[in-house]
N, C-alpha and C positions, 0 to 999 in steps of 0.2 A: 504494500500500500504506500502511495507516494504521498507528502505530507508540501502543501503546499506551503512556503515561509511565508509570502503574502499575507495570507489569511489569519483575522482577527484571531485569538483566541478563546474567546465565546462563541465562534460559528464551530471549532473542534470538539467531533464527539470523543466521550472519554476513550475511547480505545483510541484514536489519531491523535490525543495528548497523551495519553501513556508511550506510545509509540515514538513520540516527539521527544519526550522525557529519556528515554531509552535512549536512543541512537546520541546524545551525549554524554561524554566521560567529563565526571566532577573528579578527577585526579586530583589537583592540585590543593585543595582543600586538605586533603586526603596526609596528603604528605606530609601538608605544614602539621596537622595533629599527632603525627607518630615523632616531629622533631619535639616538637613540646610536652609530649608524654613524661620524658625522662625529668624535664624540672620540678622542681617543688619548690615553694616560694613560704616562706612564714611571713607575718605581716606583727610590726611594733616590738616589744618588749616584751608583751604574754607570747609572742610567739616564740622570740626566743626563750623564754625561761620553759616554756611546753618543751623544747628541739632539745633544752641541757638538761632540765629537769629539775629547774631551781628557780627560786625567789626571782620577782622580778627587779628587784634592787641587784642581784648577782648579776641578773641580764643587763643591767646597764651598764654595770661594772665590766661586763664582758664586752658590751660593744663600743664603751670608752677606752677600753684598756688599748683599742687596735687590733688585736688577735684573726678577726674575723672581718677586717674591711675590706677585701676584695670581695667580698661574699654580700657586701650591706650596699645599698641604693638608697638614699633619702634626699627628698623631695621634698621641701618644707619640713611639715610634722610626720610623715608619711615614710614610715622606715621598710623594707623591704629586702627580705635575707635569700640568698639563692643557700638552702639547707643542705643540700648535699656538698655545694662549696665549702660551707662554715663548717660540717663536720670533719671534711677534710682536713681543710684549715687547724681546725684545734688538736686533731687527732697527730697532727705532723709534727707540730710546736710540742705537745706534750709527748707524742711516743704513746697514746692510748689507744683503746679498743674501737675509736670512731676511720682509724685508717682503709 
């Protein structure tokens, strides 16, 4: 069945919009979700004290200290941790169980 481009999409019956639907690859979509599957992002200070498991006064202590700033994005008030980097990150400085 040939599916004319012209034609409105209110004049296509659901089998010539399914059809129409079909013969398009959403690829790229596709892709970008498998690239950003692997990040994990915490957001503020409960997030970090959630990712270390401590107080949030520690967490600030921890993201003042430097430890973890290639891993931190803040934007005004708006702090944002790439987690898998910070555990990295502390687990390398310390020699612990997050390498």
């Amino acid at each position: 069945m040939e599916i004319i481009l012209d034609r409105p999409l209110y004049s296509l019956t659901v089998e010539e919009f399914k059809e129409l639907l079909s013969s398009y690859t959403f690829s790229q979509p596709k892709e970008e979700a498998k690239i950003e599957q692997g990040k994990r992002y915490v957001y503020g200070y409960k997030g970090i004290a959630t990712l270390f498991g401590c107080s949030t006064s520690t967490a600030a202590r921890i993201k003042l200290s430097g430890e973890i700033d290639k891993a931190i994005s803040q934007v005004g008030r708006t702090i944002t941790v790439d987690a898998n980097l910070a555990l990295q990150l502390v687990g390398k400085k310390r020699g612990g169980k997050h390498e």
